[in-house]
C-alpha positions in Angstrom: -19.5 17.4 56.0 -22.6 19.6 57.2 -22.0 23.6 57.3 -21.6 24.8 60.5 -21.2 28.4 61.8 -17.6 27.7 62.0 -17.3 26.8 58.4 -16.6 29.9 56.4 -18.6 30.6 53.1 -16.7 31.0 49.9 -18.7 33.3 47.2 -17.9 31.4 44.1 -18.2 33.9 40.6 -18.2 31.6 37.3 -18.4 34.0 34.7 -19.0 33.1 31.2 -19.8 34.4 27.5 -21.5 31.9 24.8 -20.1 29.4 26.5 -23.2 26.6 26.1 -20.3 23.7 24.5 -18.2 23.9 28.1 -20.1 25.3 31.1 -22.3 22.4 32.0 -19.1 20.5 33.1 -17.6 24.1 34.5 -20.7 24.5 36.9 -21.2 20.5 37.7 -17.5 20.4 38.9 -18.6 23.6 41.5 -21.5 21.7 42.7 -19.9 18.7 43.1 -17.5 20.3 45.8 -17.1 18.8 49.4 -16.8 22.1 50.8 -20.3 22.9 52.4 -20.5 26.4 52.2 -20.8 27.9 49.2 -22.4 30.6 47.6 -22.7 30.7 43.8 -22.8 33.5 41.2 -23.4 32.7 37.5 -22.6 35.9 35.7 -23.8 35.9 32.1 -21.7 38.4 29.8 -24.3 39.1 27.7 -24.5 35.5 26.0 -26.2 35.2 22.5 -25.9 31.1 22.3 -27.9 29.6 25.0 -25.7 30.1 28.2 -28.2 32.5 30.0 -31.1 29.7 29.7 -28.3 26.9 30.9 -27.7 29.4 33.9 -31.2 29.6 34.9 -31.7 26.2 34.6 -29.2 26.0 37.3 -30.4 28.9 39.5 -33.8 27.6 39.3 -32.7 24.6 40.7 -30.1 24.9 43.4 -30.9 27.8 46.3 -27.2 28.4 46.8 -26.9 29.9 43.0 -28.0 33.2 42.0 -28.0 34.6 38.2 -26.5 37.8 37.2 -26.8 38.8 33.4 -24.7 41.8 32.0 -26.9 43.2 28.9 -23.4 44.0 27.4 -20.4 41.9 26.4 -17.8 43.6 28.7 -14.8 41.2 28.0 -13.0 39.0 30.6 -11.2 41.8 32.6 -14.4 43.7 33.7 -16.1 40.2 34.7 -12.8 39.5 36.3 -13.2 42.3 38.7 -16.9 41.9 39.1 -15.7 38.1 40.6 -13.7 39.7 42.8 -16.4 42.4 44.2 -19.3 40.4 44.0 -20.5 38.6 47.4 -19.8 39.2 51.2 -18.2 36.1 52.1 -14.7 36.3 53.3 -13.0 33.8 50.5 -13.8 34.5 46.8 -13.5 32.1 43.8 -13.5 33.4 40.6 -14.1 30.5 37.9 -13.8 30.7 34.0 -16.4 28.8 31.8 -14.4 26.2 30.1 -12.3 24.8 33.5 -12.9 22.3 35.8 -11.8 21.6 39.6 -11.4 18.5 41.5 -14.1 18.1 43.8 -11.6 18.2 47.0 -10.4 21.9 45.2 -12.1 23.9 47.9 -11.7 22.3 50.6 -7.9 21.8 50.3 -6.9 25.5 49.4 -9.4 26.2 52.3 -7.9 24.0 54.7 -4.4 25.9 53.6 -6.0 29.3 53.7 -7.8 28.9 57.4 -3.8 27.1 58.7 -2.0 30.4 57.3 -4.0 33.5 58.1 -1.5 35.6 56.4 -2.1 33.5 53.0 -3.7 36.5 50.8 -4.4 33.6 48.1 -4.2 29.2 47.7 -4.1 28.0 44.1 -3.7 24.1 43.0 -1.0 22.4 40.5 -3.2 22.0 37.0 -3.3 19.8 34.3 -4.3 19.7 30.7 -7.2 18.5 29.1 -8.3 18.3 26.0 -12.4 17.5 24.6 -13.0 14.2 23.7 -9.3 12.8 23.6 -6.7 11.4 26.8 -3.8 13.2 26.0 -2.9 15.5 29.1 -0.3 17.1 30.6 0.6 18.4 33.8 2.1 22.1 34.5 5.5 22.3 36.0 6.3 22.3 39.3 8.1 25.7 38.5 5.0 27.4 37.5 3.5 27.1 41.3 3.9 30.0 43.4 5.2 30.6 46.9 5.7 33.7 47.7 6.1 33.4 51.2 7.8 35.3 54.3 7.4 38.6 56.2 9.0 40.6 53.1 6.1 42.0 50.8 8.8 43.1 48.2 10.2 40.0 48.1 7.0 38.5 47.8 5.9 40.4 44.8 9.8 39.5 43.3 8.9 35.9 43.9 5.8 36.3 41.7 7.7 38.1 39.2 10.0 35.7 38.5 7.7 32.9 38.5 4.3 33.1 37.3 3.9 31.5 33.8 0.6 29.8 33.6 -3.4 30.4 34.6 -3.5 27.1 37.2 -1.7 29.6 39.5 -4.3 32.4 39.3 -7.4 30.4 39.3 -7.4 30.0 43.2 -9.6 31.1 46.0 -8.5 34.7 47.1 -9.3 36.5 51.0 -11.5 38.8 50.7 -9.4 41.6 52.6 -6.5 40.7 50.1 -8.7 41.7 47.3 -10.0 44.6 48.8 -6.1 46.4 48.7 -5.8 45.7 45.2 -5.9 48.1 42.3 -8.8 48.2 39.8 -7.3 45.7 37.1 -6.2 48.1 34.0 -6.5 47.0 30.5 -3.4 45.7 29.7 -1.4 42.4 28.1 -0.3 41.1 31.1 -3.0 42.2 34.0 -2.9 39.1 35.5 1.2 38.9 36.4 0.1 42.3 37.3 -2.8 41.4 39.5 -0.7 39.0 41.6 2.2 40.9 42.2 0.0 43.5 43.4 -1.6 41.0 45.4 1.4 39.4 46.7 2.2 42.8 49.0 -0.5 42.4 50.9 -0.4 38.5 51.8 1.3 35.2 51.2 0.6 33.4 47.9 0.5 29.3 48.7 -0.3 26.8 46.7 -1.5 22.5 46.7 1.3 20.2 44.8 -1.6 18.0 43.7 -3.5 18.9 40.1 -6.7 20.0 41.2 -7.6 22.7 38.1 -8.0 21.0 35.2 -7.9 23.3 32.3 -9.6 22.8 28.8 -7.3 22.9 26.0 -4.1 25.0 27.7 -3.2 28.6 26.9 -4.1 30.8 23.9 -1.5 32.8 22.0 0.3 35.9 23.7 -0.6 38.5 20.8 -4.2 37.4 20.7 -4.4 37.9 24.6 -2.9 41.0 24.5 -5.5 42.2 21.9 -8.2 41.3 24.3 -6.8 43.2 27.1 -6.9 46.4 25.6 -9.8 48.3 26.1 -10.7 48.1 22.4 -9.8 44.2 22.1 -12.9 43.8 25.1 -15.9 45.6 23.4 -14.9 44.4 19.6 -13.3 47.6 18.3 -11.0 47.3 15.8 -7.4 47.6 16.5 -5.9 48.6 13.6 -7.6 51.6 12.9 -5.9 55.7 14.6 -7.9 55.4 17.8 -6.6 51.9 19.1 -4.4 51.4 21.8 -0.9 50.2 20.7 0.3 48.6 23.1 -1.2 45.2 22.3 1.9 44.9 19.8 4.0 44.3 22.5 3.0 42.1 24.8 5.7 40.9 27.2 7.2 44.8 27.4 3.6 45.8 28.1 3.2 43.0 31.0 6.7 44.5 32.6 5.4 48.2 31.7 2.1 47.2 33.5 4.5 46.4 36.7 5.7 49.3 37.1 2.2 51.2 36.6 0.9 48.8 39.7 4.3 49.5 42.0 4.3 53.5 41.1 0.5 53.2 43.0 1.6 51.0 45.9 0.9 51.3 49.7 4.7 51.9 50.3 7.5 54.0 50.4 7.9 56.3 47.4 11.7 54.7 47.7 10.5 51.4 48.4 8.0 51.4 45.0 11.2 52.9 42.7 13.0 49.8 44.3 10.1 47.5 43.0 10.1 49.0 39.8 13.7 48.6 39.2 13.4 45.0 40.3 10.7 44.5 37.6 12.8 45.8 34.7 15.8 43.5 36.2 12.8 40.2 36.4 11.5 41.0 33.4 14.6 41.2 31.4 16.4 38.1 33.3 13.4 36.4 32.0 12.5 37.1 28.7 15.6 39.6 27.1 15.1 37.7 23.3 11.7 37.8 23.4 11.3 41.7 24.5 13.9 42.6 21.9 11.7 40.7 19.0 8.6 42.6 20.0 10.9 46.2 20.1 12.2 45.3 16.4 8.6 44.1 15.2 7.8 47.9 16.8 10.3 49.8 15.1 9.8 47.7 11.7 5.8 48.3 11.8 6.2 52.6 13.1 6.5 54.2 9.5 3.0 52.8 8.1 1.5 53.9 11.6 3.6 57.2 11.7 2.2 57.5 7.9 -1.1 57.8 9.2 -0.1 60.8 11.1 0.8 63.0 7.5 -2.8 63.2 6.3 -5.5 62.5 9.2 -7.3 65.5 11.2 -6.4 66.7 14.2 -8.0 64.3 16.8 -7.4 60.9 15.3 -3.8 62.0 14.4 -3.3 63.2 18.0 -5.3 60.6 19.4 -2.5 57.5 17.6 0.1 59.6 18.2 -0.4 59.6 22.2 -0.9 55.8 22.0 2.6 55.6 19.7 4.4 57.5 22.5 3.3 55.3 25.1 4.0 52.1 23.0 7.4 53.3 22.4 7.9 54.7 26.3 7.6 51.3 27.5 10.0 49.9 24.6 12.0 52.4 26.2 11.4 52.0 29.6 12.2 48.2 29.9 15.1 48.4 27.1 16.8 51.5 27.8 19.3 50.5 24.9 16.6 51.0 22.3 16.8 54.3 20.9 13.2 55.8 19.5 14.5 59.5 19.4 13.6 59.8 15.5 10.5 58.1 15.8 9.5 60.9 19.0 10.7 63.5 16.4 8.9 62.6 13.8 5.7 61.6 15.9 6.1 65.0 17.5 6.2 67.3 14.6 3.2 65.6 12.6 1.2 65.7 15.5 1.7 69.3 16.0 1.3 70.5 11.8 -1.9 68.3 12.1 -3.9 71.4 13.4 -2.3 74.3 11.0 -2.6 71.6 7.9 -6.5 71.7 9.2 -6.5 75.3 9.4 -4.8 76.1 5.6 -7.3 73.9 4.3 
């Protein structure tokens, strides 16, 4: 169908780092889109493979698509965030690389969005793919979210207690949704975080029919977590004294990360405590075995971090120590039950003979 006046635009943001192998099929399945009115961003995050020449290929070629190059790898959280900010239109899309959509993706979340003004964000079932073979899969039905209703609380506790897999955060957001949201921090978990957030301000619907195809399914929680971390996005090491610990606990992190979003909301201060209590309850209802693995795998791997702590200078050894404390705050925070009070102790009193060990020497 023609654009029309009456037809609103959708700013579509495909982000992408040395991504030449996949994004040919990423930006084909955008152009191939019934919608009629879209605008399209190809945001190069510093590629060193060939995906800034495939992108101006493209923008040379179509007049909806415009090129924007970082001169810096920044890591799929910044670029996340730049997807949401970039464009004017009133319906954003941000789009990965590697992933494909229907052609009909659009227009049916659209058609959703414009019949349910209060719908902050549409997303579609998704399937599996894999390169070069026809084995697929599709995502459970349980992994769609409706978080629905005149309750934002309850909203946000619907989208605790269900969100699992990407296919339901690769949708096409409203604009004034986006613009109540938090800056996204660097954390495992930002994107359960992203959507709760989101879920106070608007209904989160969703299509029944697999319209996101996604290349190759989901990548291991630790290694995830390690690129969420501030560090993990610029290439910094992670094991050295001035990494962010956090990464070593994943699932505790992505509850932790709850309660950093609720303590900030646009409620109550008794109505954020409420959410925040509800996370801890969510989180643990859902995943009590696996947060008390990556508390043990913490307390078993402290004493050759806390060891670094008996020799280093000042600033490193109070730089790890800060990150240990939070780490072990959030162990604490989510499972109450786990006791850390020696590690604090010891943490503690190294941290403070770092400067007079400095000073006899």
């Amino acid at each position: 169908m023609p654009s029309s006046p009456s037809t609103p635009a959708v700013d579509v943001n495909l982000f992408a780092y040395n991504a030449a192998a996949t994004v040919f099929g990423a930006i084909e399945s955008v152009l191939a889109q019934t919608w009629p009115n879209l605008s399209i961003t190809l945001i190069d995050d510093g590629s060193t493979d060939g995906t800034l020449d495939i992108f101006q290929h493209y923008a040379n070629r179509d007049p909806r698509i415009r090129l924007k190059r970082n001169r810096a790898n920044g890591g799929a959280i910044a670029n996340f965030q730049r997807a949401l900010w970039l464009g004017d239109a009133d319906f954003v899309m941000p789009k990965s690389a590697d992933d494909m959509i229907a052609p009909d993706f659009v227009a049916r979340l659209m058609d959703t969005l414009l019949a349910h003004p209060e719908t902050a964000m549409c997303h579609a079932a998704g399937l599996v793919f894999t390169e070069g073979s026809d084995a697929r899969h599709i995502y459970p039905s349980s992994h769609a979210l409706h978080a629905v209703g005149r309750d934002p609380a309850a909203r946000a506790r619907h989208v605790m207690s269900r969100y699992t897999s990407s296919p339901s955060f690769w949708g096409i957001y409203r604009r004034s949704g986006v613009d109540r949201l938090a800056q996204i921090r660097f954390r495992a978990g930002w994107d359960h975080a992203l959507l709760a957030d989101l879920a106070l301000h608007g209904e989160i619907r969703h299509i029944d029919d697999p319209l996101y195809f996604r290349r190759d399914g989901g990548k291991p929680v630790i290694k995830l977590a390690r690129a969420s971390t501030e560090q993990g996005t610029r290439g910094v090491s992670l094991d050295g004294m001035l990494a962010d610990q956090r990464w070593r606990t994943p699932l505790i992190t992505t509850a932790y990360a709850h309660l950093e979003t609720f303590a900030a909301a646009r409620l109550t201060e008794e109505a954020r405590l409420t959410l925040m209590a509800d996370a801890i309850a969510i989180f643990r209802a859902r995943w009590l075995p696996a947060l008390q693995r990556e508390a043990a795998a913490l307390r078993a791997y402290l004493p050759s971090l806390i060891a670094g702590l008996a020799s280093a200078d000042p600033l490193p050894t109070a730089w790890l120590a800060a990150h240990l404390t939070e780490a072990i705050r959030a162990v604490e925070t989510i499972l109450p039950e786990e006791d850390f009070t020696l590690s604090h102790m010891e943490i503690a009193a190294l941290a403070g003979e770092a400067p007079r060990r400095q000073q006899a020497a």
